[in-house]
N, C-alpha and C positions, 0 to 999 in steps of 0.2 A: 580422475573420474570423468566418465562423460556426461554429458545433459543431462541424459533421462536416469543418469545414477544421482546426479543432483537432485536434481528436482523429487526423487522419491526421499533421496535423504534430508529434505527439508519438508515433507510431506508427514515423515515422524517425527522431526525436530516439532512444529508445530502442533503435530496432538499430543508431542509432551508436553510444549508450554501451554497449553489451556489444561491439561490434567493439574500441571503449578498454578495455575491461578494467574499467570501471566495478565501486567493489567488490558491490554489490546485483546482479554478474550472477557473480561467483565461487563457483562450486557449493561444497558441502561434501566432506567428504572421505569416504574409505569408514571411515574411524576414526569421523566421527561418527553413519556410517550402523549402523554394528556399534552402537556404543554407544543409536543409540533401539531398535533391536530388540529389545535389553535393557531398555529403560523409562527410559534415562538420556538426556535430550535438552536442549538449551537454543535457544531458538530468539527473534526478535529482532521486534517489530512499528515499533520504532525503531531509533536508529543502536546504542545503546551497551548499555541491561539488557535483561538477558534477561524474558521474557512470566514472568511467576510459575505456577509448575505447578499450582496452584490453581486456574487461570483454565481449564484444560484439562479435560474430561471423566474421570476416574478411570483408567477402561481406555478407552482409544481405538480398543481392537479392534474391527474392524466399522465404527466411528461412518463417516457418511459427513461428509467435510468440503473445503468451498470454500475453495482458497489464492484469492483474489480481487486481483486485479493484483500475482500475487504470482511471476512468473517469475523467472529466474537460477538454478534449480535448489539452492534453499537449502531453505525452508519445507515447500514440499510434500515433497521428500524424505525429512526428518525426518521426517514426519507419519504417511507411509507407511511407515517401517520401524517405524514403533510401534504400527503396526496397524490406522491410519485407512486408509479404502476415497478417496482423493485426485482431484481436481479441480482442475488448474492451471488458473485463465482470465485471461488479456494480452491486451492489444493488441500485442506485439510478437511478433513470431514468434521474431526470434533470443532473448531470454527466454526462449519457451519450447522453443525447442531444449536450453536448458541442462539441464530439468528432464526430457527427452526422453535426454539423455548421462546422468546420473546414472541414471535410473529404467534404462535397460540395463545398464548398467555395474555395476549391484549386483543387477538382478534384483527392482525393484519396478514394480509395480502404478499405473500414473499415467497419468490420463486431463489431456489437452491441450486447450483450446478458447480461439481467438482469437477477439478480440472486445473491442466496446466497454463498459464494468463499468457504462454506466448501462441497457442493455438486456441481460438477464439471462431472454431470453425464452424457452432454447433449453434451461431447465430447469424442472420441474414444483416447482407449492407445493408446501410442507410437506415437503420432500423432505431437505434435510441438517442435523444436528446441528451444524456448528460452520463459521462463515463468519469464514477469518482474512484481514483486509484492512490490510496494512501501508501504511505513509507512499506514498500514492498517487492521495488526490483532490485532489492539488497540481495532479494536470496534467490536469483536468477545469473547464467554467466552472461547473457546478452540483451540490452533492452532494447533492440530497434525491433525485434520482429512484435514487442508488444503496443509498442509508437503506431507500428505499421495496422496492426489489427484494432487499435481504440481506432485509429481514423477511418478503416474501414466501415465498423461499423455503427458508427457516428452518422447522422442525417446529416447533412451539409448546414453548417449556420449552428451545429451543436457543441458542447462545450465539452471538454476534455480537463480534468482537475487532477494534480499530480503533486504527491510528497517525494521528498528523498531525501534520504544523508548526506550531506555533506562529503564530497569523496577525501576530505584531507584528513577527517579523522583517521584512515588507515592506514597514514604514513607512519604512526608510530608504536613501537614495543608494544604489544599488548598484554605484556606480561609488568610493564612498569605504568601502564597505561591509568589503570583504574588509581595506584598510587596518587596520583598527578605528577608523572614524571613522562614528560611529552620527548622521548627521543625519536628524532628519524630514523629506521630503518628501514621503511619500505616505498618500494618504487609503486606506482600507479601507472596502470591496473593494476589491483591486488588483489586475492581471496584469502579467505583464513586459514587454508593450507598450506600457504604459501611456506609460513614462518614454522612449522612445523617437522619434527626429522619423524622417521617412518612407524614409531612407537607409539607417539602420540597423535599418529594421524588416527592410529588404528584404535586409539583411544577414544578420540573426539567423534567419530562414527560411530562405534559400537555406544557410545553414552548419546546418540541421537542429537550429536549438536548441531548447528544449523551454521552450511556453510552459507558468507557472508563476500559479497563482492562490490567493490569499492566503485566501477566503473570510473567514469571520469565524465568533468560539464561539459564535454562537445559532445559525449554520449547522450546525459541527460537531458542538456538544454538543447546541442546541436541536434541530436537525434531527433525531437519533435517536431524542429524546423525542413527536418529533411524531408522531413514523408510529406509535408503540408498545412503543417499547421501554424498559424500567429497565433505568438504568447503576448497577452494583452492584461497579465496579470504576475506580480509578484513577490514574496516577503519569505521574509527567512525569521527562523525559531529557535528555540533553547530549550534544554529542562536542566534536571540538576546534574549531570556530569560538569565533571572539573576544568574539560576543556573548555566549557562556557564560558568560563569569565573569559576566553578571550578572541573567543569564534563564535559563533552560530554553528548551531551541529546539522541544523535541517535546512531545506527550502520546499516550497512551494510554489506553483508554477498553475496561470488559468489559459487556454491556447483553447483555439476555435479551428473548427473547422472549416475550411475556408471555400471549397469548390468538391 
């Protein structure tokens, strides 16, 4: 597949999962939309802890900032009852219908733009203070050209917040995987057609599955440092997969724009 066959096939994968109820498309509630307008918010760049409110601009009144493949009507919601001037941009649309339900349903301010997260063309440099980009270059094959466009257009001195998996998880079976039976057989870089023979490829597309790419940490970490940015923030996450007890499945990453 090339790119832009990916990137659409993960364009249906995702308005499948918010038709399942996927929980990353479960809006928030208007108890926690009351609660940011008041300054009290928690909000998630991984499955389980919350972002540290350190890593957030002081008053986020005004600020403008990028939820970046961040639909389901969670992140950007919050963001905007706390004050931030918001920009949800997806590739899926039903995502961003979520963030469309909420933002009327309480009465916020929230700009929608679909679209692919590695062209980022459709907005001017130096333009927003804070680009929050949750567990999302899984289902891309390359993350530097989106490294390259958060710093673009990023204000200089702006902040840049980044989830991702863990690339070891897709060293193993994933057919023994979900069991808890952690075998090696894959090399890194990986995607999930990799382990696949030509029947079930043509299964896993036609059922809209969402191919999944493993990248690697000089991608994820080196990559941020390439373009320009200092990471000045760090912590890694879990939820309930089996490989938790004895990994961390996520990390999280705060990197600034430097010049």
């Amino acid at each position: 597949m090339n790119n832009k066959e990916v990137i659409k096939q993960n364009q249906l994968a995702w308005d499948k999962k918010v038709v399942n109820n996927t929980p990353w498309s479960i809006p928030v509630t208007k108890e926690e939309i009351e609660n940011a307008r008041k300054g009290i918010f928690n909000i998630k760049l991984t499955a389980h802890k919350n972002v540290p409110r350190s890593w957030f601009p002081e008053d986020l009144n005004k600020k403008r900032v990028l939820c970046l493949a961040s639909g389901g009507g969670q992140q950007g919601p919050i963001l905007a009852a706390a004050g931030a001037i918001v920009t949800v941009f997806d590739i899926s649309i039903n995502q961003l219908k979520q963030d469309e339900k909420v933002s009327k349903e309480n009465n916020l301010m929230i700009s929608t733009v679909q679209g692919d997260m590695t062209h980022l063309h459709c907005f001017k440099n130096n333009y927003f203070d804070l680009v929050f980009c949750p567990v999302s270059v899984t289902y891309i094959p390359d993350v530097l050209p989106v490294f390259k466009e958060c710093y673009r257009v990023l204000k200089t001195g702006g902040t840049f917040l980044f989830g991702s998996t863990n690339p070891l998880i897709y060293l193993f079976d994933n057919k023994k995987y979900d069991e808890g039976v952690f075998e090696v057989v894959n090399k890194l870089p990986f995607n999930s057609l990799d382990e696949l023979n030509e029947e079930e490829k043509m299964d896993f597309l036609n059922n809209r599955e969402a191919v999944e790419y493993s990248h690697t940490l000089e991608d994820l970490i080196g990559g941020q440092t390439s373009v320009g940015f200092a990471i000045n923030g760090f912590y890694e996450d879990v939820d309930d997969d089996k490989i938790c007890k004895y990994s961390a499945k996520y990390f999280a990453t705060k990197a600034v724009k430097t010049k």
